[in-house]
N, C-alpha and C positions, 0 to 999 in steps of 0.2 A: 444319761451321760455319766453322773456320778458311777453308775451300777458298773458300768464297764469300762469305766479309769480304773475301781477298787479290784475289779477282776482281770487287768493286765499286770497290775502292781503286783497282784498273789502270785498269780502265774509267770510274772516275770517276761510278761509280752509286750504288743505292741498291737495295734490297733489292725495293720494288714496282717500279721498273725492270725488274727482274732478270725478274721473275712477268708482266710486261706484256709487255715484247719478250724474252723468254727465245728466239728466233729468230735474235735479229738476228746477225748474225757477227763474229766479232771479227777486228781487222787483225794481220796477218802483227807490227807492232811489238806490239799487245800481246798475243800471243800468246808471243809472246818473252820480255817482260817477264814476264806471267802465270808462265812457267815457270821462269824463273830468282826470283820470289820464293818457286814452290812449292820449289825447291829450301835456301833458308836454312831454311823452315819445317821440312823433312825434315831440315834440319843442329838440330833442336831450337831454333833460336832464336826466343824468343818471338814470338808473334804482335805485340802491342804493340809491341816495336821496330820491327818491321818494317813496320808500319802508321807511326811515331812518335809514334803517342800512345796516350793510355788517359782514361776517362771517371773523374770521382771528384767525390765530393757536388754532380753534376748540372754540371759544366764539364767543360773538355778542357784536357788537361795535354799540352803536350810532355815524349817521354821520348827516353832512349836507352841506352845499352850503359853508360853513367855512372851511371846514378840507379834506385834499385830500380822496376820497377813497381808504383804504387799501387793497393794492396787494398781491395777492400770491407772487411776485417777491420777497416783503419785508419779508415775511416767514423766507428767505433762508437767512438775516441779523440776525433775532432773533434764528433761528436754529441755526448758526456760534457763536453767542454769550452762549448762553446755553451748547455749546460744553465745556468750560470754566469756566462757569461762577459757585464758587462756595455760599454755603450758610451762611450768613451773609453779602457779598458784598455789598459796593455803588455803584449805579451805577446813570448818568448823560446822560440823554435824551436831546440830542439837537433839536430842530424843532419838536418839541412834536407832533403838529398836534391834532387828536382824541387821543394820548396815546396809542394808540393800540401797539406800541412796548414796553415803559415798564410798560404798566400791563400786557402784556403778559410774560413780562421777571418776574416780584411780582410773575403771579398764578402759574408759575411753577419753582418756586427754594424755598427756604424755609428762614426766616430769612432778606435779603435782605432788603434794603430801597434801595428809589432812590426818585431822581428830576428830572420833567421833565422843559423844559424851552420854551417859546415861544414867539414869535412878536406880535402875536394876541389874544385881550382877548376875541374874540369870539371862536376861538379855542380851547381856555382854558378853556371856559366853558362846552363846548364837551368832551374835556379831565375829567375834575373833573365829569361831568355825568356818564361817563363810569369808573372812579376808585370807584366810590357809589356804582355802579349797579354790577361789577366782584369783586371788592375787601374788598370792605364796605368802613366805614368813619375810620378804624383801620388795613389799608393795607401795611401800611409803604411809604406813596407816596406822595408826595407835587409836585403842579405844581406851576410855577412861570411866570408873564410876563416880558422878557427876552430876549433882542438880543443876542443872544447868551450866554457870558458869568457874561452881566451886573450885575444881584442878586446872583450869586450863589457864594457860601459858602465853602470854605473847600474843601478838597483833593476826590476822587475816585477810585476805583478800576477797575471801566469799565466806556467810554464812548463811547455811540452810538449816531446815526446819519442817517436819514435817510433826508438829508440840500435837497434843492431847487437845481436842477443839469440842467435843460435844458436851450438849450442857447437861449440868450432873442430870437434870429433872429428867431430860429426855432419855437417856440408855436404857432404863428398863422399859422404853417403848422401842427398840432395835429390836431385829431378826435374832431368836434365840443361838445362833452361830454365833453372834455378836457380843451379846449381852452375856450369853452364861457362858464362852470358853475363850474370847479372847480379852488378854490383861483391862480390867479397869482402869489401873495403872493409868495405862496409855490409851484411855480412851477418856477421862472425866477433865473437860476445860472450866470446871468452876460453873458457876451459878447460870454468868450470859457465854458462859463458853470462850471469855477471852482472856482471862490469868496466864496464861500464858504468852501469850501476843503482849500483853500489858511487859510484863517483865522483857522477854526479848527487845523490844522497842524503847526501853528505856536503858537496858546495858549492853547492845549490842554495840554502841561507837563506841565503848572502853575497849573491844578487842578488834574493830575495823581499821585497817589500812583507810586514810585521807581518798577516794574514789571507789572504796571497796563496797559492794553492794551484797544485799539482806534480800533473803528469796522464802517466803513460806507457803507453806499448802494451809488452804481454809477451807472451813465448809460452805457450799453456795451462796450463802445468806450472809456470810461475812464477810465480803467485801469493801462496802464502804466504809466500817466499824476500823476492820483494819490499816487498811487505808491512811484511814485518820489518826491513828496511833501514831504511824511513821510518819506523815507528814508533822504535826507538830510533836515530835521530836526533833523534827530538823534533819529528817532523809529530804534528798530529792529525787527527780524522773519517778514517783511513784506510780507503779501501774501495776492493772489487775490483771491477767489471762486468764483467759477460758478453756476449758478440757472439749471437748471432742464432741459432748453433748450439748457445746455453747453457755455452760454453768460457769460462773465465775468457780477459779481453781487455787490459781497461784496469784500473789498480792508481792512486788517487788520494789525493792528502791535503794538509791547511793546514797553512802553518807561521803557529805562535800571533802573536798581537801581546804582544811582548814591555815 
């Protein structure tokens, strides 16, 4: 599969292409090319980079060696959000990454602004790429570089979060796709993998709206850890959903109107 994404990409085709003139011959240049991309592919570097982009809630996202690539798992965060989420909201992207959560959350509700925030301003720069390219330069979107809550401004109605969750110990046991080419950055959650969740859960009501609710992606085993964060903090209706494999996914909850 990989072999003959890399080989449409060179060639500049498409896959009935491929099955129509499967004949035709390729030139001496991209033959060339063809083999020196099969060779990064052989060095484990993600497919998605090497293509630069990856597909996510029916768009194309510019990615690269900065910005994790976007998961169907994380689908099932912006679906959970969109369940809710009405038109005119703020909404506050933590761990922006490529932005591929809230401009996906912009191209489908109506009205809406939102911030995204991040640690890296080569991520940001990815981010702003991809709000140009799906939403234009009049999207309602401003990215900010941001540990989290440093720049940002003013109250919200939704915040998501899609934070750094695995624990330092475990990455160097990840698919070397994983480990050796996408940001550590954005992949080390601390020792049990919740420094993250810890912090959001304790300064998320300074930027909620009175009934404004907290949406995070976890990893399957985190569930009830986090959970428990938001409940004593003093969220309420917290609850977990499941991704598609039945794996606990997304962990949700309102802060009260006080």
């Amino acid at each position: 599969m990989d072999a003959r994404l890399l080989l449409e990409y060179i060639c500049g085709t498409d896959r009935n292409t491929l099955l129509v003139h499967g004949d035709r011959e390729v030139s001496s240049q991209e033959r060339q090319a063809y083999d020196r991309v099969i060779a990064r592919r052989c060095q484990r570097v993600p497919l998605q980079q090497i293509l630069g982009c990856q597909e996510f809630m029916g768009l194309e996202f510019a990615i690269n060696e900065h910005v994790l690539v976007p998961r169907q798992d994380t689908e099932i965060l912006v679906e959970e959000v969109l369940r809710e989420l009405q038109d005119g909201m703020r909404i506050l992207d933590l761990c922006t990454g490529s932005g591929c959560i809230l401009i996906s959350l912009l191209r489908y509700s109506n009205g809406c602004q939102g911030v995204g925030t991040d640690i890296s301003p080569m991520a940001l720069e990815v981010a702003r790429e991809n709000g140009e390219k799906i939403l234009g330069s009049e999207g309602g979107y401003t990215f900010l570089e941001s540990d989290l809550w440093g720049k940002v401004e003013g109250r919200f109605d939704v915040i998501v979060s899609n934070p750094p969750y695995i624990r330092r110990g475990e990455i160097d046991t990840l698919m070397p796709e994983v480990k050796d080419h996408e940001p550590r950055l954005a992949l080390d959650g601390g020792e049990d993998g919740l420094d993250f969740y810890r912090r959001i859960a304790e300064e998320s009501p300074a930027h909620l709206y009175g009934g404004g609710r907290l949406y995070l992606e976890i990893g399957c085993d985190q569930g009830d850890a986090v959970q428990e964060l938001l409940l004593c903090r003093g969220f309420r209706e917290v609850n977990v959903a499941q991704d598609y494999a039945g794996l606990d996914r997304v962990v949700y909850g309102s802060w009260p109107i006080l």
